[in-house]
C-alpha positions as a printed Julia matrix, in Angstrom:
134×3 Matrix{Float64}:
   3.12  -69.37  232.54
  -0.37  -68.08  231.8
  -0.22  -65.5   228.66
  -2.51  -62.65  228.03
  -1.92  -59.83  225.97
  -2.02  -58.23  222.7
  -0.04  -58.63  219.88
  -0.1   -58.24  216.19
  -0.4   -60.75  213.76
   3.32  -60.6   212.17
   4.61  -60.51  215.8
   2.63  -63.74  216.52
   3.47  -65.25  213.51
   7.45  -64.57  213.78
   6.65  -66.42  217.44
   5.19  -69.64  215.61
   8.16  -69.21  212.99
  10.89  -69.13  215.97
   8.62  -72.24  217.95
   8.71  -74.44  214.89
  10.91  -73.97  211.78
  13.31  -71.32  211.66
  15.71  -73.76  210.74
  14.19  -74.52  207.47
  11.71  -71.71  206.68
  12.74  -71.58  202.79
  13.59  -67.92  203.22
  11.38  -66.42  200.85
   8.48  -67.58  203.4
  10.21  -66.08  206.08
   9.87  -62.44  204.27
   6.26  -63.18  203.45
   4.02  -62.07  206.02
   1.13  -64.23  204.52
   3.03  -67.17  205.18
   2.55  -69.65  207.87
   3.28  -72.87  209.56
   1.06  -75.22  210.2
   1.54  -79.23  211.67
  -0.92  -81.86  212.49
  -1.06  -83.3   215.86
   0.7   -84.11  218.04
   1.52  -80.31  218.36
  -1.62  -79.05  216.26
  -0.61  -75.56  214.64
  -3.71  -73.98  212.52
  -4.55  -71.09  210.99
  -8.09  -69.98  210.43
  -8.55  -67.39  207.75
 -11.11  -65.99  204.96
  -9.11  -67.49  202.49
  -6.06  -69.98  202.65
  -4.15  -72.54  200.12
  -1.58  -75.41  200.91
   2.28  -74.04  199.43
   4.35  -77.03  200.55
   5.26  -79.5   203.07
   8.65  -79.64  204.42
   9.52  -82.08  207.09
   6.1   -81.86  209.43
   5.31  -78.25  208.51
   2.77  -77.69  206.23
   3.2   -73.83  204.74
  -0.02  -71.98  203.81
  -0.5   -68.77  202.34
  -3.69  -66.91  204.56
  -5.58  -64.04  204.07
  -7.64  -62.19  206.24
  -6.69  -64.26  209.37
  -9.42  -64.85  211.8
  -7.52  -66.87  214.28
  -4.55  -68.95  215.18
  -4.38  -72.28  217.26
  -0.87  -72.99  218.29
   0.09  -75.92  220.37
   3.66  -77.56  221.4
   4.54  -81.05  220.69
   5.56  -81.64  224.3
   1.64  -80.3   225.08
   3.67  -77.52  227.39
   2.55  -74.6   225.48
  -1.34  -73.89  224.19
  -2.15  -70.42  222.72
  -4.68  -68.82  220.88
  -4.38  -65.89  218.66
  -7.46  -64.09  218.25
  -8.49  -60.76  215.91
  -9.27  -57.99  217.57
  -9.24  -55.11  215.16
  -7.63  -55.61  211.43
  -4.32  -57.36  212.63
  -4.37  -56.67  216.58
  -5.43  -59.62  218.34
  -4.75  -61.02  221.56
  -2.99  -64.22  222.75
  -4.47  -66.0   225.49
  -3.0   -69.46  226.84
  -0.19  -71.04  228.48
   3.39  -71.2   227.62
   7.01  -72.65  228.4
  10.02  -71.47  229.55
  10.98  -71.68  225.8
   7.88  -70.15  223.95
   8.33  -67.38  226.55
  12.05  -66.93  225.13
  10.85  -67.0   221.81
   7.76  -64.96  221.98
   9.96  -62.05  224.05
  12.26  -62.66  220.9
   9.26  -62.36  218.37
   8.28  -59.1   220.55
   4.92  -60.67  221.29
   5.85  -60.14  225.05
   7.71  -57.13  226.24
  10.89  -57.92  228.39
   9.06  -56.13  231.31
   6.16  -57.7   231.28
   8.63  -61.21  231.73
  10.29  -59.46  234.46
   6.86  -58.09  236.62
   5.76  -61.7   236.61
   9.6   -63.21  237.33
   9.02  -61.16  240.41
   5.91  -61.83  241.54
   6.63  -65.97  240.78
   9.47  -65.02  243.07
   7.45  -63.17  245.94
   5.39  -66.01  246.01
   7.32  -68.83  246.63
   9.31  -65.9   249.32
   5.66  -65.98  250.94
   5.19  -69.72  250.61
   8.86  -70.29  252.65
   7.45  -67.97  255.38
């Protein structure tokens, strides 16, 4: 499913949490909002800030500390999800890209994507393929 829409950066960044390691966050990451995930490929997850250092590595999730985030590349293992968080004003940006079935569960969870936005395009997948029977 194509994504685009605004978001802020904590919202997005709960998404990535949910996506990746909520699992094992250690839990005084998970409070932090300067805290986040990042992996090397496959599934690339990178965070491009003003200012950033290395915290620690547990299993294949590096955790950095980032200020003054510029942008956010964010892409599954399976290759079935590819977004982009961009900055748009102080911590509004927008997220542009493609997701699964299960990043869209997670980023309605993370309240990146309102439930209604999900439903509008449930129902126009589903007036298409109503139009495609016809």
């Amino acid at each position: 499913m194509e994504i685009d829409v605004k978001t802020t950066l904590e919202k997005f960044r709960r998404f990535m949490i949910l996506n990746t390691c909520y699992s094992f966050i250690p839990k005084g990451y998970l409070k932090d909002p300067s805290i986040f995930p990042e992996r090397d490929p496959p599934g690339r997850i990178h965070v491009e800030a003003v200012s950033k250092f290395s915290l620690e590595t547990v299993k294949e999730i590096k955790f950095v500390k980032a200020y003054e985030v510029l942008g956010i590349i964010y892409n599954s293992k399976s290759g079935n999800t590819s977004l982009i968080w961009r900055q748009v004003k102080g911590a509004i940006g927008r997220v542009s890209g493609k997701a699964s079935p299960n990043s869209i569960v997670n980023l309605v969870e993370a309240e990146v994507l309102p439930k209604s936005h999900v439903k509008r395009l449930l129902k126009e997948l589903e007036a298409r393929a109503g139009s495609d029977e016809a």
